[in-house]
CHARMM-style PDB file with segment names, atoms N, HN, CA, C and O in Angstrom:
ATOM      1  N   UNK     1      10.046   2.360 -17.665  1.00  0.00      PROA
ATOM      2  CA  UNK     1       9.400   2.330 -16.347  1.00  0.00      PROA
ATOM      3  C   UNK     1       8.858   0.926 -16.065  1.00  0.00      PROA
ATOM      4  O   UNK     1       8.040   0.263 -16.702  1.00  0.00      PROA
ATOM      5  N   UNK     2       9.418   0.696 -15.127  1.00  0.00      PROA
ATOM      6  HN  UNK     2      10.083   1.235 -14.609  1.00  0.00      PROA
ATOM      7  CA  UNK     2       9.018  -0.465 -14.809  1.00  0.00      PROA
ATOM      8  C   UNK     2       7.373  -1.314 -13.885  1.00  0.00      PROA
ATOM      9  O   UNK     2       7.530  -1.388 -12.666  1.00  0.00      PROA
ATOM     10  N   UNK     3       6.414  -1.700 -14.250  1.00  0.00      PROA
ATOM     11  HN  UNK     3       6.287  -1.639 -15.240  1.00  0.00      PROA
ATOM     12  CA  UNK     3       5.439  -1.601 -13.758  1.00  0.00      PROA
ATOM     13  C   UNK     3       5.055  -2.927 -13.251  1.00  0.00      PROA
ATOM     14  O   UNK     3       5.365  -3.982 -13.805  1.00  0.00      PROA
ATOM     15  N   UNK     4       3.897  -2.753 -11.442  1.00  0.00      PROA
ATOM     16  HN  UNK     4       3.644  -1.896 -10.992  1.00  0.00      PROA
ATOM     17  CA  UNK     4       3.641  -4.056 -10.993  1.00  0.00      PROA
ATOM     18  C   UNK     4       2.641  -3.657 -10.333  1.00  0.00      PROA
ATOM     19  O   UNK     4       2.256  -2.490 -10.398  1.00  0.00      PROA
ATOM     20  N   UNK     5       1.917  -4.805  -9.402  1.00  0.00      PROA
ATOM     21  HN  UNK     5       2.230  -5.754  -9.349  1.00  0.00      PROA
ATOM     22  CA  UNK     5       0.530  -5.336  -9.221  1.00  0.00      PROA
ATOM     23  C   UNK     5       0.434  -4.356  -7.655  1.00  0.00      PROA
ATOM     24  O   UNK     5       1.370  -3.852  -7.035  1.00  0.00      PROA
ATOM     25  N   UNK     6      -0.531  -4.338  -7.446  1.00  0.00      PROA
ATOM     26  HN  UNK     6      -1.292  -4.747  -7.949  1.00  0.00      PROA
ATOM     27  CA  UNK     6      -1.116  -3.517  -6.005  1.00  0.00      PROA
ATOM     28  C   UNK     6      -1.335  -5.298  -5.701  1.00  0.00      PROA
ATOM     29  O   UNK     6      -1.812  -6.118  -6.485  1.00  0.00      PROA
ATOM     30  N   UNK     7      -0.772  -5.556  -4.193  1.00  0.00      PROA
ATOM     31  HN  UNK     7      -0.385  -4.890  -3.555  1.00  0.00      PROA
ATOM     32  CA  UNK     7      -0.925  -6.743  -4.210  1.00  0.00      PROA
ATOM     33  C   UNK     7      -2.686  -7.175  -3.154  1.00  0.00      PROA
ATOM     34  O   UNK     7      -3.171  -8.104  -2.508  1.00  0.00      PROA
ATOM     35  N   UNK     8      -2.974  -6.010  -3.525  1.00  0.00      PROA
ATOM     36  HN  UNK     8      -2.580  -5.255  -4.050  1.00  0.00      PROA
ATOM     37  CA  UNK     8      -4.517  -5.944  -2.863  1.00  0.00      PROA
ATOM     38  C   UNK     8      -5.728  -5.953  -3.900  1.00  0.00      PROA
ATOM     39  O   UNK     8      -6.578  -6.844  -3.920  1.00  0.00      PROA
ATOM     40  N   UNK     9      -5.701  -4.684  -4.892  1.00  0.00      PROA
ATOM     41  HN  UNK     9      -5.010  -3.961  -4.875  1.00  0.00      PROA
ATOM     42  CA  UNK     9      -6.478  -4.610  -5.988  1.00  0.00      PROA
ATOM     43  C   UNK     9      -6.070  -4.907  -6.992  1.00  0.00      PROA
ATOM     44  O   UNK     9      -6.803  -4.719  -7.963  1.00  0.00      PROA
ATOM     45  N   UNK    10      -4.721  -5.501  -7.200  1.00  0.00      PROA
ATOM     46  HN  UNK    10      -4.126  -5.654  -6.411  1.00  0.00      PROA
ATOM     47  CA  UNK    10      -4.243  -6.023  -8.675  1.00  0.00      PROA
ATOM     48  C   UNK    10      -4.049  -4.490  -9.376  1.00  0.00      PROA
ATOM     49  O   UNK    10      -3.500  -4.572 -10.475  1.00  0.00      PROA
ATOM     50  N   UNK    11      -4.307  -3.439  -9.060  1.00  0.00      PROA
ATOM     51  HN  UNK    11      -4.753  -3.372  -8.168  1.00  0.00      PROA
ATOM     52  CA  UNK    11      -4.248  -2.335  -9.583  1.00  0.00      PROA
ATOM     53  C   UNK    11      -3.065  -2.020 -10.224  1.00  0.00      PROA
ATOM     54  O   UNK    11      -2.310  -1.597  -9.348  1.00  0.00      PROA
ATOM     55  N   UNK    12      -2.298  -2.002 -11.709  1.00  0.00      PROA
ATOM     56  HN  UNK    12      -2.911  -2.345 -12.420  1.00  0.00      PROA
ATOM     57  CA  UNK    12      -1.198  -1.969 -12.450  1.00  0.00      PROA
ATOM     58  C   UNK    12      -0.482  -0.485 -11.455  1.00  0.00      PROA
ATOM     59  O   UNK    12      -1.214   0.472 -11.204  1.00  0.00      PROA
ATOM     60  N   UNK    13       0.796  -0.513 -11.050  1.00  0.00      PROA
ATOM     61  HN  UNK    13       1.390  -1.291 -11.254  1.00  0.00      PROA
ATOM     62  CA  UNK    13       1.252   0.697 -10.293  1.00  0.00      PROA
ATOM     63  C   UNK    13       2.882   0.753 -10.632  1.00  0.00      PROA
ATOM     64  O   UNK    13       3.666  -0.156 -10.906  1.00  0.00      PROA
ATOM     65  N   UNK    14       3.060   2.090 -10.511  1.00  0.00      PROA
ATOM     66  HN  UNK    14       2.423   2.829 -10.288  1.00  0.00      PROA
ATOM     67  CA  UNK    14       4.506   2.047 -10.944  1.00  0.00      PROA
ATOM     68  C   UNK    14       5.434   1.424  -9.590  1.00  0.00      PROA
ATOM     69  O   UNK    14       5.185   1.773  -8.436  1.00  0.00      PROA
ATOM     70  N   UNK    15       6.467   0.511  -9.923  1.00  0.00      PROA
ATOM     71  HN  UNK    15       6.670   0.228 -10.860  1.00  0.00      PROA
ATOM     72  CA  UNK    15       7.732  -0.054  -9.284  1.00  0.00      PROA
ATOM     73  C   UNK    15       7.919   0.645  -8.280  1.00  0.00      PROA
ATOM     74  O   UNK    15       7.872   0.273  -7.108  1.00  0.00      PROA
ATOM     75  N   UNK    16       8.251   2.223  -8.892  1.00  0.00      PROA
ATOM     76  HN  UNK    16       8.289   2.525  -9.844  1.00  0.00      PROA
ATOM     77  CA  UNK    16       8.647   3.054  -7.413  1.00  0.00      PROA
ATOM     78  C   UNK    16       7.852   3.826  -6.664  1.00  0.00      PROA
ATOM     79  O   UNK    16       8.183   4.697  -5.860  1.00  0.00      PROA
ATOM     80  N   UNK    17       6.402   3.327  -7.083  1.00  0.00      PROA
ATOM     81  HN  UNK    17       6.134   2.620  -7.737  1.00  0.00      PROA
ATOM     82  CA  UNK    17       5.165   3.890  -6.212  1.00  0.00      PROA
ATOM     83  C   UNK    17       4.987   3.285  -4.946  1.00  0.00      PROA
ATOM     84  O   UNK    17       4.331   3.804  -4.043  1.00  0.00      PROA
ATOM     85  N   UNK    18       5.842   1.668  -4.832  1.00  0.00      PROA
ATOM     86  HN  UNK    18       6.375   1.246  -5.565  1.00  0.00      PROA
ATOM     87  CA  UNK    18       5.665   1.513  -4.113  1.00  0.00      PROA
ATOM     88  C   UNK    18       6.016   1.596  -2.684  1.00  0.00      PROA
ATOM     89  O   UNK    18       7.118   1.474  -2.151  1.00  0.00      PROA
ATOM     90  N   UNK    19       4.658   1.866  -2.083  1.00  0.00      PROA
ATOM     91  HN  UNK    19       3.762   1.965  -2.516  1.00  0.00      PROA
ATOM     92  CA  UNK    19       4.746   2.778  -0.238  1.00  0.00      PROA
ATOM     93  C   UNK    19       5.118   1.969   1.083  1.00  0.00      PROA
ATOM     94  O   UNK    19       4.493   1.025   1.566  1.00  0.00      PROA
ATOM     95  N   UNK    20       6.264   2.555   1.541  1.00  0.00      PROA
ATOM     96  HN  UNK    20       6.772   3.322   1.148  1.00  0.00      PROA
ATOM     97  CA  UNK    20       6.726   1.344   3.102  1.00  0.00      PROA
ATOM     98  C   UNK    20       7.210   0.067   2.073  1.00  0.00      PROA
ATOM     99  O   UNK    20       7.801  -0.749   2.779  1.00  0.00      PROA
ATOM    100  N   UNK    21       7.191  -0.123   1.483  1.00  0.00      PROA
ATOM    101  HN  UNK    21       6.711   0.540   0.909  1.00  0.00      PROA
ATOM    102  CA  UNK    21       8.096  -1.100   0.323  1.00  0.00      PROA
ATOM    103  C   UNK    21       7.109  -2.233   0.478  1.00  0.00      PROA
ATOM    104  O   UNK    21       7.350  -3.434   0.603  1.00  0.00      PROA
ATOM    105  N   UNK    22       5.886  -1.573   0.441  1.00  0.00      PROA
ATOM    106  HN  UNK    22       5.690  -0.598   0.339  1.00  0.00      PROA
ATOM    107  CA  UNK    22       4.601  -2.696   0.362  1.00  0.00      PROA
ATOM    108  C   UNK    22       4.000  -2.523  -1.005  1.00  0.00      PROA
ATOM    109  O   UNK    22       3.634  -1.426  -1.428  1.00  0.00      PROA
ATOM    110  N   UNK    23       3.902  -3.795  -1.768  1.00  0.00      PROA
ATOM    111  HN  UNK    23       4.199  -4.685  -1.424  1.00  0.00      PROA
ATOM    112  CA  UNK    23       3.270  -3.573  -3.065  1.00  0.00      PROA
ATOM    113  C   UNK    23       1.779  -3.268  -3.252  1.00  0.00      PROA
ATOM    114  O   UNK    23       0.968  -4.032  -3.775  1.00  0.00      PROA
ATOM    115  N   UNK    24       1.488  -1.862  -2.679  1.00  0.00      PROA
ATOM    116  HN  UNK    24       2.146  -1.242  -2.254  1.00  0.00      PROA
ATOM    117  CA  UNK    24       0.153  -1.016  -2.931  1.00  0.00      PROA
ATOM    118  C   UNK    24      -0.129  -0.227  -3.343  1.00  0.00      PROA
ATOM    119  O   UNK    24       0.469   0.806  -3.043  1.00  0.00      PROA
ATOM    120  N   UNK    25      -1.078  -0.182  -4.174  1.00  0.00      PROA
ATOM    121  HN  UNK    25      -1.565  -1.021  -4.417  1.00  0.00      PROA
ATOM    122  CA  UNK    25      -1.122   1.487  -4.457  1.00  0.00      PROA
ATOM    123  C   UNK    25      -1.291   2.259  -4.128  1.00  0.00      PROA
ATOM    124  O   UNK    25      -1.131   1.875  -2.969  1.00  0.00      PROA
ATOM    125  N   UNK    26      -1.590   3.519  -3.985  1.00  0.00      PROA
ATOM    126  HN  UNK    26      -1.720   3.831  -4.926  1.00  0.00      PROA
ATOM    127  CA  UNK    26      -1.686   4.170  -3.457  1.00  0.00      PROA
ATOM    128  C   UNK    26      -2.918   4.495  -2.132  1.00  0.00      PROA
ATOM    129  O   UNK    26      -2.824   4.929  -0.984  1.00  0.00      PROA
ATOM    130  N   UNK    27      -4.122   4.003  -3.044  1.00  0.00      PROA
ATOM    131  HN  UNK    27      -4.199   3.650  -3.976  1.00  0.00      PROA
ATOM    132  CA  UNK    27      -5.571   3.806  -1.978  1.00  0.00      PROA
ATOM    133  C   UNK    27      -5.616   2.505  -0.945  1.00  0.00      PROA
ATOM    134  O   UNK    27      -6.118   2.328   0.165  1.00  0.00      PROA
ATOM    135  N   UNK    28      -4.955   1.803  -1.724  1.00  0.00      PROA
ATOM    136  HN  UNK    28      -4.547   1.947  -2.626  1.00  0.00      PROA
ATOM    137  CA  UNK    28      -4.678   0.731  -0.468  1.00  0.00      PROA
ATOM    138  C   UNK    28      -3.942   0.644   0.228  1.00  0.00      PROA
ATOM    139  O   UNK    28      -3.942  -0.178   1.145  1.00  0.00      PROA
ATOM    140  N   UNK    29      -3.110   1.449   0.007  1.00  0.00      PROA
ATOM    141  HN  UNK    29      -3.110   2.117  -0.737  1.00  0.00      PROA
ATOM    142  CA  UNK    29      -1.727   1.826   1.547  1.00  0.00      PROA
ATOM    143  C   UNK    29      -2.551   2.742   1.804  1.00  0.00      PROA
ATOM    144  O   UNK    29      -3.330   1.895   2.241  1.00  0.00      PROA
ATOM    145  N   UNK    30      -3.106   3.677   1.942  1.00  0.00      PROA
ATOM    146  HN  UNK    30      -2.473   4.365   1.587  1.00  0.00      PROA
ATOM    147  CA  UNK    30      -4.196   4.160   2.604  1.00  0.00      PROA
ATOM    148  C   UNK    30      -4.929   3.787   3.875  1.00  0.00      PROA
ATOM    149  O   UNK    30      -4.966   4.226   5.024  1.00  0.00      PROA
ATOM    150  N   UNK    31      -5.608   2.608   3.076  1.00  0.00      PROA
ATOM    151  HN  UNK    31      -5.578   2.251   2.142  1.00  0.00      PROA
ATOM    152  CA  UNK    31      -6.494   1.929   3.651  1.00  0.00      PROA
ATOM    153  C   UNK    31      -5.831   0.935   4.744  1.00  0.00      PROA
ATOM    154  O   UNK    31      -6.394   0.560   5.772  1.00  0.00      PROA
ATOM    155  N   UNK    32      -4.666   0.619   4.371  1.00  0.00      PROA
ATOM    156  HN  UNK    32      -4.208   0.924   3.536  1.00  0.00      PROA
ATOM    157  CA  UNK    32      -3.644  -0.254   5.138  1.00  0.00      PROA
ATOM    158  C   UNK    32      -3.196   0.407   6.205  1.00  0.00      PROA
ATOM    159  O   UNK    32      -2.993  -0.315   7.181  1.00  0.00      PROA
ATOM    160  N   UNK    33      -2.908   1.879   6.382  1.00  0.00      PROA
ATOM    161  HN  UNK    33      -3.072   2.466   5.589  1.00  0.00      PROA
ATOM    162  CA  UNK    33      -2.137   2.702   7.143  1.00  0.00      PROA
ATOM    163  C   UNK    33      -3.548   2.953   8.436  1.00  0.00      PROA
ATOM    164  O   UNK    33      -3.472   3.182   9.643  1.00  0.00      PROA
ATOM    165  N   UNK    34      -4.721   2.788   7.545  1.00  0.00      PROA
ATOM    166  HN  UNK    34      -4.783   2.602   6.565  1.00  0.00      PROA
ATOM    167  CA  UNK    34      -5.006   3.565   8.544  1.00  0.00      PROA
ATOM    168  C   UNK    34      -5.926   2.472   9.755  1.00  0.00      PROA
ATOM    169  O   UNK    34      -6.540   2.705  10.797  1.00  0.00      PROA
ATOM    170  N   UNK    35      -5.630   1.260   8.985  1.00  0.00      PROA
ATOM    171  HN  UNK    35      -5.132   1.071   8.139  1.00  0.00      PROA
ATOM    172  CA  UNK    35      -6.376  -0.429   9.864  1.00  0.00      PROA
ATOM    173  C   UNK    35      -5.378  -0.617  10.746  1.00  0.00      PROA
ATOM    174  O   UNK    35      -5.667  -1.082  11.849  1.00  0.00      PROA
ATOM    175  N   UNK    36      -3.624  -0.198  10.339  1.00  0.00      PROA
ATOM    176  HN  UNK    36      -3.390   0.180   9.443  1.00  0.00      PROA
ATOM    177  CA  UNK    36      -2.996  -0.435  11.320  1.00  0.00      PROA
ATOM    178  C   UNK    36      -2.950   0.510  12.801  1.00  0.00      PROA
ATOM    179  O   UNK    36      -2.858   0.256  14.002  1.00  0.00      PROA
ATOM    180  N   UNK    37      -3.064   1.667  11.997  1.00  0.00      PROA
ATOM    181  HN  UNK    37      -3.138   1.873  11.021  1.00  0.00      PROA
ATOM    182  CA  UNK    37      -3.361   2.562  13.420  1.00  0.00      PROA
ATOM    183  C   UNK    37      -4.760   2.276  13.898  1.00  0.00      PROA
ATOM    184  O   UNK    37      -4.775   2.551  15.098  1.00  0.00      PROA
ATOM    185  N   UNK    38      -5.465   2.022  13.665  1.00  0.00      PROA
ATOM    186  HN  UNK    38      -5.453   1.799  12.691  1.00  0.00      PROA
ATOM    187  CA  UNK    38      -6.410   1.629  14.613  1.00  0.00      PROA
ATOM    188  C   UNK    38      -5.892   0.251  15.427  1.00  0.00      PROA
ATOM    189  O   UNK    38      -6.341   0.299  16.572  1.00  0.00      PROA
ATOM    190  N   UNK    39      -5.414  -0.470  15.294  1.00  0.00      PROA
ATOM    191  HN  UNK    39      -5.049  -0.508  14.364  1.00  0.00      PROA
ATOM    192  CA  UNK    39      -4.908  -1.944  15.959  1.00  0.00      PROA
ATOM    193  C   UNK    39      -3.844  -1.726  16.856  1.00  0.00      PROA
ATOM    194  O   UNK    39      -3.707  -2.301  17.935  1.00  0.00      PROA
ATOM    195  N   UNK    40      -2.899  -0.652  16.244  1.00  0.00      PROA
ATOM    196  HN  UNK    40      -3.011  -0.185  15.367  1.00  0.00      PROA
ATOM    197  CA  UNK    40      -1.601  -0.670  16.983  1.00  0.00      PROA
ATOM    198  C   UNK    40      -2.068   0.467  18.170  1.00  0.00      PROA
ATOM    199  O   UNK    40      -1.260   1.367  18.396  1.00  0.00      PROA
ATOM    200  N   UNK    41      -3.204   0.452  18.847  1.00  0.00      PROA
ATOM    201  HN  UNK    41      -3.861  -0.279  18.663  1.00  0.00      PROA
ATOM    202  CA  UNK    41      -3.614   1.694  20.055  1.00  0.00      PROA
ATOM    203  C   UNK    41      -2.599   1.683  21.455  1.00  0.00      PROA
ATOM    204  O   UNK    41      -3.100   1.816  22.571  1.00  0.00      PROA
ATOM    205  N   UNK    42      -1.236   1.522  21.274  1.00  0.00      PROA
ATOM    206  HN  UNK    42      -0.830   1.414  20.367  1.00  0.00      PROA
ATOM    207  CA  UNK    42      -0.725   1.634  22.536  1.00  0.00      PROA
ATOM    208  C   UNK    42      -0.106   3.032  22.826  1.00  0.00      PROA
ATOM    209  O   UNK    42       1.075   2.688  22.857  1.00  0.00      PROA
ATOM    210  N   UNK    43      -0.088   4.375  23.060  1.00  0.00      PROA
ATOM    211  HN  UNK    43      -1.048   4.654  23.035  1.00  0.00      PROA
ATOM    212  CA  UNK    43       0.390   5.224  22.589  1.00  0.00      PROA
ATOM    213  C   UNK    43       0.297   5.697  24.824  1.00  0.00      PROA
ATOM    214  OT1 UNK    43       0.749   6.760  25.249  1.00  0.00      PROA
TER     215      UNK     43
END
């Protein structure tokens, strides 16, 4: 298994954890998903 960095918290995460093919882990694509929906308000 191949393992790499949350490129936010440095947090060790597995290769194919990573979400939207952004190197995060899991709480910080979270946190990422949800700063963008607040910004992207054109609906």
């Amino acid at each position: 298994m191949a393992e790499t960095e949350c490129a936010v918290c440095t947090k060790e995460i597995d290769v194919l954890d990573k979400f939207n093919g952004e190197m995060l882990c899991e709480d910080c694509y979270e946190n990422y998903r949800n700063e963008e929906s607040e910004v992207t308000d054109d609906e």
